[in-house]
Each structure stands twice: as C-alpha cells, then as structure tokens.
ModelCIF file with pLDDT and N, C-alpha, C, O atoms, coordinates in Angstrom:
data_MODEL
#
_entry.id   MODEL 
#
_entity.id                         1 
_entity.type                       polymer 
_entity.pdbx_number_of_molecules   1 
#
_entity_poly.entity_id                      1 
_entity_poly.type                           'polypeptide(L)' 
_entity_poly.nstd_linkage                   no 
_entity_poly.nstd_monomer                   no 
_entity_poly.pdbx_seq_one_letter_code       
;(UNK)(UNK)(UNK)(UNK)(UNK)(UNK)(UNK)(UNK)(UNK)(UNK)(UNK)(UNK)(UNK)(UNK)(UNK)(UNK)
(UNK)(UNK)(UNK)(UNK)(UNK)(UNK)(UNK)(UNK)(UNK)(UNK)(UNK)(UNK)(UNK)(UNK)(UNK)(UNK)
(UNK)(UNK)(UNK)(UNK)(UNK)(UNK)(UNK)(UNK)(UNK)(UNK)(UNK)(UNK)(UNK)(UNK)(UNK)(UNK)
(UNK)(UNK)(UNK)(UNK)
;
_entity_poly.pdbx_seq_one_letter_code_can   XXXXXXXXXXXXXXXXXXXXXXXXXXXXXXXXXXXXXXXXXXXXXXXXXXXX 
_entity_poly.pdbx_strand_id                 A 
#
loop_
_entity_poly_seq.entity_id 
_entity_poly_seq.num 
_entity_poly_seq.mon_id 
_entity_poly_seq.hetero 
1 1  UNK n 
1 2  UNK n 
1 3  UNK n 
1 4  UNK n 
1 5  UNK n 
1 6  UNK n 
1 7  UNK n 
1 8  UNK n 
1 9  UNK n 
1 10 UNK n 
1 11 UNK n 
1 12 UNK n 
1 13 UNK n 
1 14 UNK n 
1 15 UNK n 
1 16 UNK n 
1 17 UNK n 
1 18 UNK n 
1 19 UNK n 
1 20 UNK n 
1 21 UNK n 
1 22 UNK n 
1 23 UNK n 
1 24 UNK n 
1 25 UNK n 
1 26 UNK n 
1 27 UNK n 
1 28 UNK n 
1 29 UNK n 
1 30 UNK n 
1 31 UNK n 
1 32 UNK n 
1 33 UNK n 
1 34 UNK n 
1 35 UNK n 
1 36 UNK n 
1 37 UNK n 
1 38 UNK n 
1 39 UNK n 
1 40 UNK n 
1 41 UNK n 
1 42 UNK n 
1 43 UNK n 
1 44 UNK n 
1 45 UNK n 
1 46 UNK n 
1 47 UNK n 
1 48 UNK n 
1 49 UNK n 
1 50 UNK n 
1 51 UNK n 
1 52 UNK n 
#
_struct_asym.id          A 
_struct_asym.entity_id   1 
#
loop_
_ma_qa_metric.id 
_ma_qa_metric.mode 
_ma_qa_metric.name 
_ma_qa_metric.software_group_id 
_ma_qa_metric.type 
1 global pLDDT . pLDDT 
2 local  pLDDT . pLDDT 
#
_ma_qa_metric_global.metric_id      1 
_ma_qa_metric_global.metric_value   90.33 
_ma_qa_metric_global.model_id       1 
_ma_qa_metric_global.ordinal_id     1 
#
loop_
_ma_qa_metric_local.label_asym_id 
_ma_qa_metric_local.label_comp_id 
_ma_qa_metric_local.label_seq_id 
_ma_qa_metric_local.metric_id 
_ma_qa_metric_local.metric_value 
_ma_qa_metric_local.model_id 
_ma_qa_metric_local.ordinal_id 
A UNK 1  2 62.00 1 1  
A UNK 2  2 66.00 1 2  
A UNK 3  2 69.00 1 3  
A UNK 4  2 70.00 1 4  
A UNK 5  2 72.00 1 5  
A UNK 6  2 68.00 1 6  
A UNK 7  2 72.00 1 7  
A UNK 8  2 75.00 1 8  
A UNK 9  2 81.00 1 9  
A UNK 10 2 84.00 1 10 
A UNK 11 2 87.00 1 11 
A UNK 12 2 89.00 1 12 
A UNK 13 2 90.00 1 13 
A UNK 14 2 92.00 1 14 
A UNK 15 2 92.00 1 15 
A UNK 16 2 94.00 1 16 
A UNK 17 2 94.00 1 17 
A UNK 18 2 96.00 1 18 
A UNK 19 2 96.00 1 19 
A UNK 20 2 96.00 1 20 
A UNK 21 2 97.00 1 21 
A UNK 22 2 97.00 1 22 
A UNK 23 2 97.00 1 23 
A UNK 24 2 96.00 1 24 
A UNK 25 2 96.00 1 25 
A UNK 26 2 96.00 1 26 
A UNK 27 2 97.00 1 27 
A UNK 28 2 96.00 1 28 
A UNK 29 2 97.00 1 29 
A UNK 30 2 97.00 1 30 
A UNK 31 2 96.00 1 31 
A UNK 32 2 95.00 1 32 
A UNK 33 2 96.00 1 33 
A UNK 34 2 93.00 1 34 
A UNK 35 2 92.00 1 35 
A UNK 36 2 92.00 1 36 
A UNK 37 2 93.00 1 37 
A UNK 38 2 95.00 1 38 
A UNK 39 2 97.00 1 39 
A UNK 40 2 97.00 1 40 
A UNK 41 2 94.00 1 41 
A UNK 42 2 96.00 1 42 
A UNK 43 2 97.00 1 43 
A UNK 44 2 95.00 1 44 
A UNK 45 2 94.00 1 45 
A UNK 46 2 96.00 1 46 
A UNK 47 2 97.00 1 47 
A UNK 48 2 95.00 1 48 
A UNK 49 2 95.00 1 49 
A UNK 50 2 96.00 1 50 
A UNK 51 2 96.00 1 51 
A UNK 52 2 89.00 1 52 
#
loop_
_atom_site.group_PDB 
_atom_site.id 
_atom_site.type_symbol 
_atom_site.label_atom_id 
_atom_site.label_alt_id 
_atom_site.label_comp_id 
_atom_site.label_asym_id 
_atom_site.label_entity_id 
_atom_site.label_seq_id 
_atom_site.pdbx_PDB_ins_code 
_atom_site.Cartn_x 
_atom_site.Cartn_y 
_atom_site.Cartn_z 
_atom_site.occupancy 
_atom_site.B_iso_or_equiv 
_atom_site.pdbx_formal_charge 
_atom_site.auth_seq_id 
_atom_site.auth_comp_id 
_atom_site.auth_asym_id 
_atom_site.auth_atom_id 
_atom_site.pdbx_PDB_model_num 
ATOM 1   N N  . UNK A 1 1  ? 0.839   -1.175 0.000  1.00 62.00 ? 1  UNK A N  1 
ATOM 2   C CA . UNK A 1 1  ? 0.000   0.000  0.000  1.00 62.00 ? 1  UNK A CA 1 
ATOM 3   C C  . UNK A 1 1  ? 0.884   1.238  0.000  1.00 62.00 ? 1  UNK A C  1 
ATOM 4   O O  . UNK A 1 1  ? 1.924   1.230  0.659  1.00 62.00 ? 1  UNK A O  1 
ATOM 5   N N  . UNK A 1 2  ? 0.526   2.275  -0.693 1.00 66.00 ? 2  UNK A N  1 
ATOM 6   C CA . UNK A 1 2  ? 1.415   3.788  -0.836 1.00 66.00 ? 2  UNK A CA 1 
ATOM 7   C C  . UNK A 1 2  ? 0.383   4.414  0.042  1.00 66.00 ? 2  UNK A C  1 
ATOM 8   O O  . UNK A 1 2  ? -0.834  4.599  0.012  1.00 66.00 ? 2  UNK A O  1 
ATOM 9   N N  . UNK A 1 3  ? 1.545   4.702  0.961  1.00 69.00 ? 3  UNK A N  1 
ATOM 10  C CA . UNK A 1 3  ? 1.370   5.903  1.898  1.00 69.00 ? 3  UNK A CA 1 
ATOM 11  C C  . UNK A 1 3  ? 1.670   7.086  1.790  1.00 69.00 ? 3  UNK A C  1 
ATOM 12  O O  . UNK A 1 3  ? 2.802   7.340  2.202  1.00 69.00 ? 3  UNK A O  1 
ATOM 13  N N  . UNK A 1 4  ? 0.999   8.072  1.325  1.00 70.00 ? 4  UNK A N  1 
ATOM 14  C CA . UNK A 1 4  ? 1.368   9.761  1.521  1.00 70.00 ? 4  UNK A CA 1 
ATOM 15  C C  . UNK A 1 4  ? 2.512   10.456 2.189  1.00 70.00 ? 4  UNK A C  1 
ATOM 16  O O  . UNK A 1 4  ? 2.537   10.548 3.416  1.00 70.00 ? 4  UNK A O  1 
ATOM 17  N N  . UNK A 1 5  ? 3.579   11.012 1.339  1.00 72.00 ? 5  UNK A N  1 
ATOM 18  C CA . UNK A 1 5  ? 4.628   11.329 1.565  1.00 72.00 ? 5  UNK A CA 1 
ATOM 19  C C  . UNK A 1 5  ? 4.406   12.489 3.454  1.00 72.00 ? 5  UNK A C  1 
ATOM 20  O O  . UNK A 1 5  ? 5.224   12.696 4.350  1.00 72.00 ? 5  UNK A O  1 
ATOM 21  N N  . UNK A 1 6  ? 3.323   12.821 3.331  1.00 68.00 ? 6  UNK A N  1 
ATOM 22  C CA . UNK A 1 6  ? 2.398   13.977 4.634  1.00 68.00 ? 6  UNK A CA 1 
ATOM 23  C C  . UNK A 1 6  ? 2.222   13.016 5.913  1.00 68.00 ? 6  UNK A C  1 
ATOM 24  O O  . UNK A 1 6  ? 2.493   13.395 7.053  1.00 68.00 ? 6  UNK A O  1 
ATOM 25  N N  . UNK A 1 7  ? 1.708   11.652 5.584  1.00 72.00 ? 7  UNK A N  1 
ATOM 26  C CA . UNK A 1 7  ? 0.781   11.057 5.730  1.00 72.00 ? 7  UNK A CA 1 
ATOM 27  C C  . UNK A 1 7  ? 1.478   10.537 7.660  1.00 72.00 ? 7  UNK A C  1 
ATOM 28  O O  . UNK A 1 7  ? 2.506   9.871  7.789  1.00 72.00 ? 7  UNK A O  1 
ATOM 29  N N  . UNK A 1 8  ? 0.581   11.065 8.967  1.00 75.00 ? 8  UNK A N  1 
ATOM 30  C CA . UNK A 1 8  ? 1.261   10.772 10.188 1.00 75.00 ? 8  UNK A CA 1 
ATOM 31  C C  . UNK A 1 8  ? 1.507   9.113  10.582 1.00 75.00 ? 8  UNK A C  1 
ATOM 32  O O  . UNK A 1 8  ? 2.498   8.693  11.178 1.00 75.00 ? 8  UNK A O  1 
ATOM 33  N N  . UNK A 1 9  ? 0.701   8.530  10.244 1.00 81.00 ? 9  UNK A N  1 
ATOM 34  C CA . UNK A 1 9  ? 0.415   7.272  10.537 1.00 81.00 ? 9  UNK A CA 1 
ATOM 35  C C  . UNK A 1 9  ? 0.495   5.978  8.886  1.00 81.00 ? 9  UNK A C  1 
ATOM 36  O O  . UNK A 1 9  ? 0.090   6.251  7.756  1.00 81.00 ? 9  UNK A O  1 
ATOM 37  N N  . UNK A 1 10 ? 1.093   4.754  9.310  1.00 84.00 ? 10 UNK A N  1 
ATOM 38  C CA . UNK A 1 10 ? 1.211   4.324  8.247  1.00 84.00 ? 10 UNK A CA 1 
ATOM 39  C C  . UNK A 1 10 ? 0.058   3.572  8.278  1.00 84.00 ? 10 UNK A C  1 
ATOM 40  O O  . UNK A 1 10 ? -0.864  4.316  8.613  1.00 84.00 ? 10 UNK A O  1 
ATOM 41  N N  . UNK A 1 11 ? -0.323  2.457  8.089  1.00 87.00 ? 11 UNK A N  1 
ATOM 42  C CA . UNK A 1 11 ? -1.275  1.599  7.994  1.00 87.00 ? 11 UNK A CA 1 
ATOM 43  C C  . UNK A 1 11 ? -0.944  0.941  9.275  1.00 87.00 ? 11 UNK A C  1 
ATOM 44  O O  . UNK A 1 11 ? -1.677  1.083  10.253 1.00 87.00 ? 11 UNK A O  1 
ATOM 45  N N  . UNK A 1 12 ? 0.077   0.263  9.308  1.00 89.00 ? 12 UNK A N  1 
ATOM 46  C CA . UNK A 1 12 ? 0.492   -0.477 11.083 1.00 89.00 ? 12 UNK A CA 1 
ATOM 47  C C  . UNK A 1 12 ? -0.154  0.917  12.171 1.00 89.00 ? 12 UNK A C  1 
ATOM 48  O O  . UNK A 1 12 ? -0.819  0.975  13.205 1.00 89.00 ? 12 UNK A O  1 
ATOM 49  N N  . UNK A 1 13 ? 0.345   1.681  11.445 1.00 90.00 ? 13 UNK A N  1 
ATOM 50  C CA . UNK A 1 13 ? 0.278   2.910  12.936 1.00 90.00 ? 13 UNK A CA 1 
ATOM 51  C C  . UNK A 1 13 ? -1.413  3.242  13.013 1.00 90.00 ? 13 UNK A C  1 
ATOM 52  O O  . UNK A 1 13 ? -1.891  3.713  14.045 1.00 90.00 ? 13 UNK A O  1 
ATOM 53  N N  . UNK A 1 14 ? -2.089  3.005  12.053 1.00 92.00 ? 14 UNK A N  1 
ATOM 54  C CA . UNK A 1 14 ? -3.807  2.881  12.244 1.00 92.00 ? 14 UNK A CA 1 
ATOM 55  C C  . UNK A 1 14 ? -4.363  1.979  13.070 1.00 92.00 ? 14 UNK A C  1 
ATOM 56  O O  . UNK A 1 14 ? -5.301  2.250  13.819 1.00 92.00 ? 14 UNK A O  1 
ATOM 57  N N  . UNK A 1 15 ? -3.730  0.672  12.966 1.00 92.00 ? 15 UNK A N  1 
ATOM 58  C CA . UNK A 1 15 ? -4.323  -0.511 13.239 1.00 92.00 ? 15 UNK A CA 1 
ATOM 59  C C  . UNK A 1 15 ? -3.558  -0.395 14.833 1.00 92.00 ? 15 UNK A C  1 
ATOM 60  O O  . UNK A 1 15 ? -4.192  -0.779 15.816 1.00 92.00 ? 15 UNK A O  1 
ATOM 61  N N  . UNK A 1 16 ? -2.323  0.100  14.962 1.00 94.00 ? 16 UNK A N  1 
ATOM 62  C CA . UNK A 1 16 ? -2.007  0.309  16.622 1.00 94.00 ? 16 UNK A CA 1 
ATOM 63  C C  . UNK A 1 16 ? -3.369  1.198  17.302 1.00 94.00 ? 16 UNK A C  1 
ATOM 64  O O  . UNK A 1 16 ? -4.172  0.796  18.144 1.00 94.00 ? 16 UNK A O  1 
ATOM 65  N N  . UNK A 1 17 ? -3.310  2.458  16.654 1.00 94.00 ? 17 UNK A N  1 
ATOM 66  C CA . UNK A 1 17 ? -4.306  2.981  17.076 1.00 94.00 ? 17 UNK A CA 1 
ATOM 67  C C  . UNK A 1 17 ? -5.610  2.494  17.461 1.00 94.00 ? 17 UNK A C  1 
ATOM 68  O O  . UNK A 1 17 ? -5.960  2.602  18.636 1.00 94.00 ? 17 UNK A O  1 
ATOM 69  N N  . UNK A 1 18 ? -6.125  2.136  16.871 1.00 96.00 ? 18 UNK A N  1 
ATOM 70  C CA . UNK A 1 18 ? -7.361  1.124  16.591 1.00 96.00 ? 18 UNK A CA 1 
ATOM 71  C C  . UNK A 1 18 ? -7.271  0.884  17.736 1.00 96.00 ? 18 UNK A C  1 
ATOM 72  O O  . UNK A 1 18 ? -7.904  1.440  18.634 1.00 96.00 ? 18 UNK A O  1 
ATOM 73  N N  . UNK A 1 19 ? -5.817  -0.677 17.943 1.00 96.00 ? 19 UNK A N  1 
ATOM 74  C CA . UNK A 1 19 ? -6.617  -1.486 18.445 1.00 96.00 ? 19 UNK A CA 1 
ATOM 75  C C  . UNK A 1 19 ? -5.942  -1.309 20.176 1.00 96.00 ? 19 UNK A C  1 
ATOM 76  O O  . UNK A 1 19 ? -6.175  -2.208 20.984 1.00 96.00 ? 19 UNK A O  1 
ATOM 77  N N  . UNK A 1 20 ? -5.152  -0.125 20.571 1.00 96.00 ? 20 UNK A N  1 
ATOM 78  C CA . UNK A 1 20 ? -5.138  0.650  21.768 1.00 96.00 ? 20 UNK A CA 1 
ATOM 79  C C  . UNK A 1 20 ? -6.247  1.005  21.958 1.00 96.00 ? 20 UNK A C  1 
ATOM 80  O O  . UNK A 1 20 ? -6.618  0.771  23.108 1.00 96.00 ? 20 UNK A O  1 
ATOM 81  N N  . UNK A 1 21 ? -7.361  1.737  20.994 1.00 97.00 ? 21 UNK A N  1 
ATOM 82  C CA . UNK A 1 21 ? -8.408  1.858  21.998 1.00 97.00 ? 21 UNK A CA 1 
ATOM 83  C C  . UNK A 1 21 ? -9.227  1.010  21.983 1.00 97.00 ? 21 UNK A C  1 
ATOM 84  O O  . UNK A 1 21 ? -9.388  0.900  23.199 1.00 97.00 ? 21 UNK A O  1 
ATOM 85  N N  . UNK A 1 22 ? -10.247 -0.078 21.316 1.00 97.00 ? 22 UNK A N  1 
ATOM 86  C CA . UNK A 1 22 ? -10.693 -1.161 21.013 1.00 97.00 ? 22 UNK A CA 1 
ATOM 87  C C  . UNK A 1 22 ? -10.441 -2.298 22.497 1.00 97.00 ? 22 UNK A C  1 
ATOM 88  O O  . UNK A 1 22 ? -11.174 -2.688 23.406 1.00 97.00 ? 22 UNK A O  1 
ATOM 89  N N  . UNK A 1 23 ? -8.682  -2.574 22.027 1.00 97.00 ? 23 UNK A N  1 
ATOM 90  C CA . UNK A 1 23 ? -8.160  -3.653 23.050 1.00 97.00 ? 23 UNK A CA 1 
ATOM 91  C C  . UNK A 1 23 ? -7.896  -2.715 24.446 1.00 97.00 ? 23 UNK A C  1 
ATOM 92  O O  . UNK A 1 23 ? -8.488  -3.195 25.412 1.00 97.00 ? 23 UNK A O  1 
ATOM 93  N N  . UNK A 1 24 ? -7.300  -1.751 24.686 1.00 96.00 ? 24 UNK A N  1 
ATOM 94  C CA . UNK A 1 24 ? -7.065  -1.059 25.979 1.00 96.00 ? 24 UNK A CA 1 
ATOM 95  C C  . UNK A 1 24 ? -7.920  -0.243 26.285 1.00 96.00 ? 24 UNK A C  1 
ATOM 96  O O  . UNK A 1 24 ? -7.578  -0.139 27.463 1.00 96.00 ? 24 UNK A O  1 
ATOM 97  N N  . UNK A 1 25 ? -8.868  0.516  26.184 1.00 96.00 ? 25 UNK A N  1 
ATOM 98  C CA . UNK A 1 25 ? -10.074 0.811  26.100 1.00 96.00 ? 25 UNK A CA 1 
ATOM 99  C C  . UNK A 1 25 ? -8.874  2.147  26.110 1.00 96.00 ? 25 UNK A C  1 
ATOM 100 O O  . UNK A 1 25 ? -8.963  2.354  27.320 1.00 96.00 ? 25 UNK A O  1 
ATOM 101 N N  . UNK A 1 26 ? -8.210  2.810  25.809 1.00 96.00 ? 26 UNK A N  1 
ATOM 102 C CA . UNK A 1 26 ? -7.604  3.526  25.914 1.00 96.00 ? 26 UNK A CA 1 
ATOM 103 C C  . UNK A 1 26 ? -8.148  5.020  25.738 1.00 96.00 ? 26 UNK A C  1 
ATOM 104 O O  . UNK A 1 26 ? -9.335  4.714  25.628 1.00 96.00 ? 26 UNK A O  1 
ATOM 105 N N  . UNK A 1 27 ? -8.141  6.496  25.627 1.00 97.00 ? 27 UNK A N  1 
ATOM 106 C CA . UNK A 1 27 ? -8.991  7.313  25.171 1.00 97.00 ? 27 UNK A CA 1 
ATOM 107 C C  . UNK A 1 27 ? -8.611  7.641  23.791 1.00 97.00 ? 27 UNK A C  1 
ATOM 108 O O  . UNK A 1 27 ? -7.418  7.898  23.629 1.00 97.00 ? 27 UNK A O  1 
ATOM 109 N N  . UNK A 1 28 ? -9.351  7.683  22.798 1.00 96.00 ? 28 UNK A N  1 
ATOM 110 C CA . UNK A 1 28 ? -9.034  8.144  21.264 1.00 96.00 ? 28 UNK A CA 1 
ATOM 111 C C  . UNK A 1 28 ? -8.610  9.138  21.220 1.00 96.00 ? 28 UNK A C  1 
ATOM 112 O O  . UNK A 1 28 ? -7.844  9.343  20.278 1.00 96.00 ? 28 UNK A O  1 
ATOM 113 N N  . UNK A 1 29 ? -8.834  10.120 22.061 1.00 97.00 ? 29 UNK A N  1 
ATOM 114 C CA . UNK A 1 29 ? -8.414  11.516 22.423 1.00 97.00 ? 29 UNK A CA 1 
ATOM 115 C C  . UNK A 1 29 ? -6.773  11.662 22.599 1.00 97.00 ? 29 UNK A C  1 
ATOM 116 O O  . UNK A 1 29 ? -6.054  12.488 22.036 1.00 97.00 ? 29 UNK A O  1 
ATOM 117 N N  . UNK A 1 30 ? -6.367  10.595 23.567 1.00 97.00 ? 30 UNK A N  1 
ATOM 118 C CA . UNK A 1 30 ? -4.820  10.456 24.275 1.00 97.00 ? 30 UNK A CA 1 
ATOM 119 C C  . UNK A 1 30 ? -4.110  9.781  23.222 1.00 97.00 ? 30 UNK A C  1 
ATOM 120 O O  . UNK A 1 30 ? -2.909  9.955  23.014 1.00 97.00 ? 30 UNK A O  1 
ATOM 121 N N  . UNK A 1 31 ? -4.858  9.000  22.546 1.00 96.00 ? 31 UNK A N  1 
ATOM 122 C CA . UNK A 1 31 ? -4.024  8.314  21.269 1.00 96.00 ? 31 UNK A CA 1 
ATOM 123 C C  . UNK A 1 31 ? -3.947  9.135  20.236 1.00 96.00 ? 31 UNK A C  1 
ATOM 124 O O  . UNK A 1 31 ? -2.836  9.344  19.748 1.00 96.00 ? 31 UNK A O  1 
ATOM 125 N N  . UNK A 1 32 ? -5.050  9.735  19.721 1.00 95.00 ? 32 UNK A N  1 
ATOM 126 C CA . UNK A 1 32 ? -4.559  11.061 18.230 1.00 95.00 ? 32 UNK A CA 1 
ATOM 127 C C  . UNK A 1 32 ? -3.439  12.072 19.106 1.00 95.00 ? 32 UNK A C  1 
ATOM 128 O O  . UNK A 1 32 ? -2.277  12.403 18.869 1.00 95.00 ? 32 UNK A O  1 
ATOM 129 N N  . UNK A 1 33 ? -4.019  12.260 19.789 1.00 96.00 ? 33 UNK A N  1 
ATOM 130 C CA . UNK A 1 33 ? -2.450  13.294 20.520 1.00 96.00 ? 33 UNK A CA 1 
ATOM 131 C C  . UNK A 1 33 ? -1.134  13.037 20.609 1.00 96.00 ? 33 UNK A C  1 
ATOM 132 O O  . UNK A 1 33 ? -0.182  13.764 20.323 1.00 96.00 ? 33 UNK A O  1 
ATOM 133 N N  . UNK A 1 34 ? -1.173  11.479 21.208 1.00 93.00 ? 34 UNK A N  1 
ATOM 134 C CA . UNK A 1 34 ? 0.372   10.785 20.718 1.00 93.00 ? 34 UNK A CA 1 
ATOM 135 C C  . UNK A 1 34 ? 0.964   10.535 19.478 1.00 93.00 ? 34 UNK A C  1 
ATOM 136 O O  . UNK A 1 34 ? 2.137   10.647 19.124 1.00 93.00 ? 34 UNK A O  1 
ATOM 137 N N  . UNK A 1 35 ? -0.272  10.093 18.733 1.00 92.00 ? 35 UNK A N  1 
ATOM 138 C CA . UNK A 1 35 ? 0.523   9.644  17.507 1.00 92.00 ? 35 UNK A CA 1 
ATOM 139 C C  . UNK A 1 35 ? 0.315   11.586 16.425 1.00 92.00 ? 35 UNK A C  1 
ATOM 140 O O  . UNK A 1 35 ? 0.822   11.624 15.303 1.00 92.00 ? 35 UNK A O  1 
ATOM 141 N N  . UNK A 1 36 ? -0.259  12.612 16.853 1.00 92.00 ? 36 UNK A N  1 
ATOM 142 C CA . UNK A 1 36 ? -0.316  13.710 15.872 1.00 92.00 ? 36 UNK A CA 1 
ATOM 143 C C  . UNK A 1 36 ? -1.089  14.538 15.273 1.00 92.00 ? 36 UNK A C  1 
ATOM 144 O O  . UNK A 1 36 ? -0.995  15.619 14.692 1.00 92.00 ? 36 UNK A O  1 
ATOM 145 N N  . UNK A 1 37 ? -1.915  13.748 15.560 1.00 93.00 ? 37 UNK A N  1 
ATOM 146 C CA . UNK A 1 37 ? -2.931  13.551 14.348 1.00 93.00 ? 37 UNK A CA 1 
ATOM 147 C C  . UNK A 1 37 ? -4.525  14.434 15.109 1.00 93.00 ? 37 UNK A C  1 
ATOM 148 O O  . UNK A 1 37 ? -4.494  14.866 16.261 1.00 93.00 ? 37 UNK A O  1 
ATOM 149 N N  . UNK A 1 38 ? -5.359  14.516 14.514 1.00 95.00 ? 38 UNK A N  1 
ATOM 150 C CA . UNK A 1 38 ? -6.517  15.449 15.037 1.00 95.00 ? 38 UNK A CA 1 
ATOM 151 C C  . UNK A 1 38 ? -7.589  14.050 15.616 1.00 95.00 ? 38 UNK A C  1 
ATOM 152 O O  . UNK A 1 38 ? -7.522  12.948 15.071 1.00 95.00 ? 38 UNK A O  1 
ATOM 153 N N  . UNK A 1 39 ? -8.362  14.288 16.569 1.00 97.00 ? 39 UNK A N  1 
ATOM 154 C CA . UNK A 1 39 ? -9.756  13.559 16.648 1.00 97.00 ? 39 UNK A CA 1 
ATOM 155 C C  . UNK A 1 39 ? -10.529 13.363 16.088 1.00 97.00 ? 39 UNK A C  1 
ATOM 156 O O  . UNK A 1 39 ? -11.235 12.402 16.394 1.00 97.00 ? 39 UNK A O  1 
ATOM 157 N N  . UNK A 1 40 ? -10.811 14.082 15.056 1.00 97.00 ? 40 UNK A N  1 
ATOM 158 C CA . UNK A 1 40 ? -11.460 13.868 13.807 1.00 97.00 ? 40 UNK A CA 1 
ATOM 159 C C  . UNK A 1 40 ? -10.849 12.339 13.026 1.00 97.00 ? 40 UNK A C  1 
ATOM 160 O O  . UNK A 1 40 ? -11.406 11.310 12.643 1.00 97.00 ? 40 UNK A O  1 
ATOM 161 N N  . UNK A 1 41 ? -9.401  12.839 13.039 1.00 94.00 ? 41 UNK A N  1 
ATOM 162 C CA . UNK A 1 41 ? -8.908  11.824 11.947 1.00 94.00 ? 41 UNK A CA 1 
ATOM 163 C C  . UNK A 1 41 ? -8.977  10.490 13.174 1.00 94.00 ? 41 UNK A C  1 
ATOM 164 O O  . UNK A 1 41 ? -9.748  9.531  13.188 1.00 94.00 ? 41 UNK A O  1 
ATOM 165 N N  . UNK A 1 42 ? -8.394  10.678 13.692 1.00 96.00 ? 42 UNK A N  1 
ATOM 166 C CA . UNK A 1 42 ? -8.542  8.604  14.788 1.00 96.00 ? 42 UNK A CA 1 
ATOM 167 C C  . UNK A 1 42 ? -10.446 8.454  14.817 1.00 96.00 ? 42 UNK A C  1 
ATOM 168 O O  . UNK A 1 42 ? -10.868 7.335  14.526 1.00 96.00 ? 42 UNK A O  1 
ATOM 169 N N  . UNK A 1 43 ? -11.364 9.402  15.110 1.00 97.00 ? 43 UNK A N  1 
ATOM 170 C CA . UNK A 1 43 ? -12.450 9.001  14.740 1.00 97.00 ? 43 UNK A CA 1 
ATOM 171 C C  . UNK A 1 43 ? -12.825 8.232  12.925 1.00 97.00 ? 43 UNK A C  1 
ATOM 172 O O  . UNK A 1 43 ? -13.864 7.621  12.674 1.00 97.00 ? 43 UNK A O  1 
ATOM 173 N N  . UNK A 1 44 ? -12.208 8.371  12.367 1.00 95.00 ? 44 UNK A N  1 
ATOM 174 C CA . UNK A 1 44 ? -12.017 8.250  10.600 1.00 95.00 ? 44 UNK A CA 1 
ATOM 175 C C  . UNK A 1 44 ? -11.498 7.209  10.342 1.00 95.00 ? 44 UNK A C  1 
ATOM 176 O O  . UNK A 1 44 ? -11.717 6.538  9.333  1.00 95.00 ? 44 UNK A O  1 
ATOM 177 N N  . UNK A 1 45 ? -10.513 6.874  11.502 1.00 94.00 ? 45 UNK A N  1 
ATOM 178 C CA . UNK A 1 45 ? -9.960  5.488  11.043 1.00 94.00 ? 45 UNK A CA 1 
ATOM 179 C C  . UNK A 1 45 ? -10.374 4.435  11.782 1.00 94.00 ? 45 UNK A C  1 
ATOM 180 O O  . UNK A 1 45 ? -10.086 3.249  11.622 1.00 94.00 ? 45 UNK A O  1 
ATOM 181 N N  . UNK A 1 46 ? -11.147 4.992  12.696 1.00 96.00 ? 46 UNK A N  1 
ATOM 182 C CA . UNK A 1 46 ? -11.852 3.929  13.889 1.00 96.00 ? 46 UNK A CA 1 
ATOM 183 C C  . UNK A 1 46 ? -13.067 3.421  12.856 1.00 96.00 ? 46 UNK A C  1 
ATOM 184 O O  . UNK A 1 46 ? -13.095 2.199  12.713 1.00 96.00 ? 46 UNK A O  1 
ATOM 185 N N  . UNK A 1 47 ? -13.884 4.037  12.254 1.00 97.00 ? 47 UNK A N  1 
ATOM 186 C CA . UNK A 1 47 ? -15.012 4.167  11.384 1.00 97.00 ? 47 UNK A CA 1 
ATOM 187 C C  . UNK A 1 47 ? -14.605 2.963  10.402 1.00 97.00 ? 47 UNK A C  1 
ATOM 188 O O  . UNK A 1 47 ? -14.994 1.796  10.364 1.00 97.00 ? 47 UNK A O  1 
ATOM 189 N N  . UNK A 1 48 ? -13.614 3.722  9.568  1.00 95.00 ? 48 UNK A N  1 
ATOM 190 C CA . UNK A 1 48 ? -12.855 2.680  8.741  1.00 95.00 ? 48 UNK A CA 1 
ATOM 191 C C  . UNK A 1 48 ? -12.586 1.070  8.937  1.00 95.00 ? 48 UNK A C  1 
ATOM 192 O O  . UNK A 1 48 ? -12.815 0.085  8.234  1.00 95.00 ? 48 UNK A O  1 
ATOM 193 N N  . UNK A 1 49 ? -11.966 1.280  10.281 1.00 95.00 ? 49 UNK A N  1 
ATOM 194 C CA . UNK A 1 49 ? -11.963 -0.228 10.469 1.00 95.00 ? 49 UNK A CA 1 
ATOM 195 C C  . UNK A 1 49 ? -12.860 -1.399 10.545 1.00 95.00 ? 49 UNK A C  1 
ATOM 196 O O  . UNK A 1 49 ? -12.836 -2.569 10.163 1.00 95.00 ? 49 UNK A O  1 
ATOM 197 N N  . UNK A 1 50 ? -14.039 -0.250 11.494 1.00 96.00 ? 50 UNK A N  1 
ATOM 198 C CA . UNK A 1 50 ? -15.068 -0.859 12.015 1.00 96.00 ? 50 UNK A CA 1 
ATOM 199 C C  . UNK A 1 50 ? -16.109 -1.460 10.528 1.00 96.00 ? 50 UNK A C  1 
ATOM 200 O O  . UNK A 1 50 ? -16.458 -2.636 10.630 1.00 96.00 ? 50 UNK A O  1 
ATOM 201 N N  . UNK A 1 51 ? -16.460 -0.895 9.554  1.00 96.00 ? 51 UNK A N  1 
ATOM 202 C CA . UNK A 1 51 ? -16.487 -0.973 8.390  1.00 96.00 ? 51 UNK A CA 1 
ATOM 203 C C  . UNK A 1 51 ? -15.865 -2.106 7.117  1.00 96.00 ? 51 UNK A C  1 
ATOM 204 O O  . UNK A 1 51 ? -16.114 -2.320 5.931  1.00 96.00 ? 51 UNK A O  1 
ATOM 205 N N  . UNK A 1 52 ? -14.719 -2.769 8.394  1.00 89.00 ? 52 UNK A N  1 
ATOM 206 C CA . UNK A 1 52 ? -13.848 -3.763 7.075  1.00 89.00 ? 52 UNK A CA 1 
ATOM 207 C C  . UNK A 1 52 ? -13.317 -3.074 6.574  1.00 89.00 ? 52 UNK A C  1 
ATOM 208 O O  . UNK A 1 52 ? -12.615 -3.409 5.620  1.00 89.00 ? 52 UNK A O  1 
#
C-alpha cells in the first residue's frame, strides 16, 4: 500500500491505534495526541476499520 509522503500514521500505525483503543479501552483523544494527528482523523480510522 502507498502511503502519503504527509501522511502521520502508516497503515500499522492505524491498526495500533485502533486497536489501543478497542483492546485497551484507551482514550481516542490520548491516542490522536500521541501519535499527531486530530480527533477527527482517529475518529475516521476507527469508522474505517469498524467498516472492514
């Protein structure tokens, strides 16, 4: 898969995300902040996943 030269997170770094909050009930909030990225976007990829 091509990842966006911009792009904060690769595909592994989605699916960490994910599944920190999913598996650690972790806050989506504390995780877009670590990894960069806005709440909007970890809401986007949470969606995504959930979706297949």
């Amino acid at each position: 898969m091509h990842t966006h030269a911009n792009a904060r997170l690769t595909q592994r770094g989605r699916l960490r995300l994910v599944s920190q909050h999913l598996n650690h009930h972790r806050s989506l909030a504390e995780l877009a902040a670590e990894a960069g990225i806005s709440l909007r976007c970890a809401y986007k990829w949470l969606a995504r996943y959930r979706s297949g």
